[in-house]
N, C-alpha and C positions, 0 to 999 in steps of 0.2 A: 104917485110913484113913491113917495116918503112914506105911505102908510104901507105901498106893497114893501119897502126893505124892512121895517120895523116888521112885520107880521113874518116875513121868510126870515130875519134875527131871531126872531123869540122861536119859531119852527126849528132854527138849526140850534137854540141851547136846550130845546127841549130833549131831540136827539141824542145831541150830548149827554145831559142828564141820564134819559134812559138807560143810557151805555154804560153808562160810570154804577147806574144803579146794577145792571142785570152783572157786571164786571165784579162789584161789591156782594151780590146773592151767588154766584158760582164762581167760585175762586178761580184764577186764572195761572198757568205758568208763564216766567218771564217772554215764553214767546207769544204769548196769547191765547196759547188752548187750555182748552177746562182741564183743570186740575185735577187730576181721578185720584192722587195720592192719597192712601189708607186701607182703614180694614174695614170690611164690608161682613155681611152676615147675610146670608139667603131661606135663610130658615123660616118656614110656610107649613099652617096645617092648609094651604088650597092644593089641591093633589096631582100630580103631573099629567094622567088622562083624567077627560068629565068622567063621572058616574053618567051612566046610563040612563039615571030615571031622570038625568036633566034634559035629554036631548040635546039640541042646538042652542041651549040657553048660556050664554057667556058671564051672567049674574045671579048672583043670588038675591032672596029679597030676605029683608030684616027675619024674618021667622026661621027663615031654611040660616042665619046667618048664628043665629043664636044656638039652633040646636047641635049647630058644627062644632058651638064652643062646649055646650054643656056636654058633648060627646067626650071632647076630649080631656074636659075635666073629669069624668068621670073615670077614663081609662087611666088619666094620672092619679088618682084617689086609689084606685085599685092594684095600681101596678107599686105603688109607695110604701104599700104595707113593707115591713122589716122580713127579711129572709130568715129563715128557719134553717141553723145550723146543723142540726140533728136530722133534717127532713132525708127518708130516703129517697135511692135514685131512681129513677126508672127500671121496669122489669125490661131485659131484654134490651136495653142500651135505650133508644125514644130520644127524643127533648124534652132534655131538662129547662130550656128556657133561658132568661133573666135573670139576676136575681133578685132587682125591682129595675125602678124607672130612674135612676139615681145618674147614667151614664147617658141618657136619653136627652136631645134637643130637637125638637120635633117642631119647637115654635109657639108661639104663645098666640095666634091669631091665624087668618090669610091675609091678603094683601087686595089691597085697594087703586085701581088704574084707572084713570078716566071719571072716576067716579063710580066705579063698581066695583063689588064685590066678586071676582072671580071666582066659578064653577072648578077654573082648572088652569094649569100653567099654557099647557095646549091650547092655540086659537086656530089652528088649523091644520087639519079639516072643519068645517065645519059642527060638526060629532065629537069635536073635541078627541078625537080616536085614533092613534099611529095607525097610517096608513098600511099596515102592513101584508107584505107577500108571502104567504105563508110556506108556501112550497118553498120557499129562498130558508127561511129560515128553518124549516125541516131538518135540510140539509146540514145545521147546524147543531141539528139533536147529540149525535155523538160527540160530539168535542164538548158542547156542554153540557152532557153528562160526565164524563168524564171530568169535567173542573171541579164537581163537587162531590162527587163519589169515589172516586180513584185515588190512592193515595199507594203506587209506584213510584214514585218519584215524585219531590220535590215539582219541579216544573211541570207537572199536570195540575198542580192545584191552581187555584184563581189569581190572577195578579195581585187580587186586596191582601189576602193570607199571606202572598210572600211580599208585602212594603213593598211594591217596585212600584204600582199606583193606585189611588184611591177607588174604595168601590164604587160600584155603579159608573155612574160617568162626572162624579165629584169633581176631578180634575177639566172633564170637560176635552176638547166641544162637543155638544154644548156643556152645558158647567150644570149638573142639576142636582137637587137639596138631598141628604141622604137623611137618618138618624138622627146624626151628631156629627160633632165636628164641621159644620156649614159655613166657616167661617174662610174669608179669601185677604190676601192684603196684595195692593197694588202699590206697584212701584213703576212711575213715568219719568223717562228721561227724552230728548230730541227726538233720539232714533231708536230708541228701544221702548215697550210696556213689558214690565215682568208681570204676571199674576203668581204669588203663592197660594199653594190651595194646605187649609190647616188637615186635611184628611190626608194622610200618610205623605207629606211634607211635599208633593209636586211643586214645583216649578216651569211653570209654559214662557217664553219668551217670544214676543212678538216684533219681527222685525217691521218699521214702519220704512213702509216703501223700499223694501228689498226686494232680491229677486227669489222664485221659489227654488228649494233646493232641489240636486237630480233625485229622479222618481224610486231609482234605489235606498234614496236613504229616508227612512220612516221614524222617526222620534215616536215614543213614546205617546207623547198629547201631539200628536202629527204636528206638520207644518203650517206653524200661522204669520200671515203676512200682511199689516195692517195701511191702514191710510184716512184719511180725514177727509171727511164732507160734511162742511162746514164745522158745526160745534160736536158732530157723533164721529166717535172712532167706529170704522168700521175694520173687523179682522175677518180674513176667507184664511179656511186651513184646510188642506187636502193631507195625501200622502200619509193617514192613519196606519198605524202599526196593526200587522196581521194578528198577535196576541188580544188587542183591542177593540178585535171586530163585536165580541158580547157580552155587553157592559149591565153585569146584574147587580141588583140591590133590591131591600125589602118597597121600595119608595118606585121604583122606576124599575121595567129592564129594558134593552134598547138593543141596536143591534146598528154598528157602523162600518161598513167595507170598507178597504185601502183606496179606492177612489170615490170618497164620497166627498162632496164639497159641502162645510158647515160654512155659514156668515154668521157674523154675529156684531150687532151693533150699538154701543153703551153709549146712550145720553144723559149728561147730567139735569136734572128735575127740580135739584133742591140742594143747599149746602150740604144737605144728610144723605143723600138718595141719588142712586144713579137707575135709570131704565135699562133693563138689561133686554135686549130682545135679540132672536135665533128663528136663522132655518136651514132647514139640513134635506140636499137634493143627492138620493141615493138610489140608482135605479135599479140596482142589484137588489137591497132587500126591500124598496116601498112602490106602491104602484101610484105615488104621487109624493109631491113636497109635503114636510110638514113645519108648523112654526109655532111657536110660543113666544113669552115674554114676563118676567117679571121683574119684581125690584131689588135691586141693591141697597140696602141697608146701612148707613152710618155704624159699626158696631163700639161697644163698651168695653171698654180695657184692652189687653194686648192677647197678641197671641202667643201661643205657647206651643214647644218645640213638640210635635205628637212620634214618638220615638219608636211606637210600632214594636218589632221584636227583638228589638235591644233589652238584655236584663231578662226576655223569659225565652221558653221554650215550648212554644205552641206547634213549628211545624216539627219539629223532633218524636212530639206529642204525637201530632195525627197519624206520622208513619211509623211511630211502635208500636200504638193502637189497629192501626190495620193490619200488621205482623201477628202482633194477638189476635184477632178476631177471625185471619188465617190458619193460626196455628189450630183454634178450638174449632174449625171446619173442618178439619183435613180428618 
């Protein structure tokens, strides 16, 4: 009997140990849950849908791993060149482009889960491919055409152009890597997680264990309402705003209806690193769920206020230039 209590003693400081250890690896708030407090960075060359020539392959192998990198250092090597102040403009209006790579954060690698190298942020479907309904989104042809062509008015153009929120779906849900500016800072209290997003200055507010609000009122980054199992915040947010519903960028485009339900669930992995994983059940525009995952990033230095169109005049710009481009039609 004295060797079973010495042996369940030293079993229960081992425990103990453990606990103090995993407590001292993932920082903890005074009530016990992981600490999410900071600024994170999501910025990834592994790309939101697979490529096709991978199939169903959710890794890469050292070769295909490498040539991802020399790709993109090459497109940095190229794109760095210094701008040519005297260069002319295009005939006939066109893209002009860039003026290098100087504004660009695209990420210095992909990211690594499990032990692999990710094909793609997408884990499902299986094809790594947005299930998408294409005839749903058809329907959408007008209106997005219209966001990027039409310049009657101010409120036809894209929500990024006018600051109200970040392109693509930057702000989220889900939250996914654009350009630049990928950087997010979290702020946890009891009953609230803020996320800032540094792409045109959003603010999402997660109520933990509220109730949802009535189905009339649609914020901006919809309604999110979060809760805990075990060590993972999990947040569900419906009630997406109807300007919202297509969220384009050069990285991503997506398409999310006013009733679609995002979850999303962030476990901590590492002092540095938190796991970010999503899925988004939308019967309107997908013929199935789809889900991804990647990581949240420890990020370096602070963030900084992204002030958008304070100080210039860009949409002032695009509707006197449609006024002009009117006039010399008529």
């Amino acid at each position: 009997m004295k060797k079973i209590l010495v042996a369940l003693s030293l079993l229960l400081t081992l425990v103990i140990s453990l606990k103090a250890i995993a407590q001292e690896d993932y920082p903890r708030t005074p009530s016990g849950k992981p600490d999410f407090n900071g600024d994170y960075d999501i910025s990834t060359l592994t790309p939101f849908e697979r490529p096709t020539s991978y199939g169903n392959r959710r890794a890469l192998n050292d070769e295909e791993v490498q040539a991802l990198r020399d790709r993109e250092m090459g497109i940095r090597a190229r794109d760095a060149i210094a701008s040519d102040p005297d260069r002319d403009a295009p005939e006939q209006g066109g893209n002009i482009g860039s003026y290098n790579d100087f504004w660009f954060d695209r990420g210095n690698d992909g990211f690594v889960i499990d032990g692999e190298y990710r094909t793609s942020i997408l884990t499902y479907p299986e094809d790594g491919k947005l299930p998408r309904k294409w005839i749903s989104w058809g329907l959408e042809a007008p209106s997005i055409y219209r966001m990027f062509t039409r310049a009657n008015h101010p409120e036809q153009r894209s929500l990024g152009e006018r600051c109200l929120v970040g392109f693509g779906s930057s702000g989220g849900p889900p939250m996914l890597n654009v350009l630049y500016n990928n950087h997010y800072q979290i702020v946890q209290s009891p009953g609230y997680v803020m996320i800032l997003v540094e792409m045109v200055h959003d603010a999402r507010i997660i109520r933990l264990e509220g109730s949802p609000l009535p189905n009339h009122i649609k914020p901006w980054l919809g309604d999110s309402i979060g809760h805990w199992e075990g060590d993972t915040l999990v947040v569900k947010t419906k009630n997406h705003h109807l300007q919202q519903r297509f969220r384009a960028a050069i990285r991503h485009q997506i398409l999310i209806t006013e009733d679609a339900e995002v979850t999303e669930r962030f476990t901590r992995t590492s002092v540095d690193e938190i796991l970010y994983e999503f899925s988004v059940e939308d019967e309107a525009a997908y013929k199935d769920v789809w889900k991804g995952e990647m990581p949240l990033r420890r990020a370096e230095g602070n963030i900084y206020e992204y002030a958008c169109h304070e100080g210039n005049y860009s949409m002032a710009n695009i509707l006197a230039g449609a006024r002009e481009e009117e006039r010399r039609n008529q």
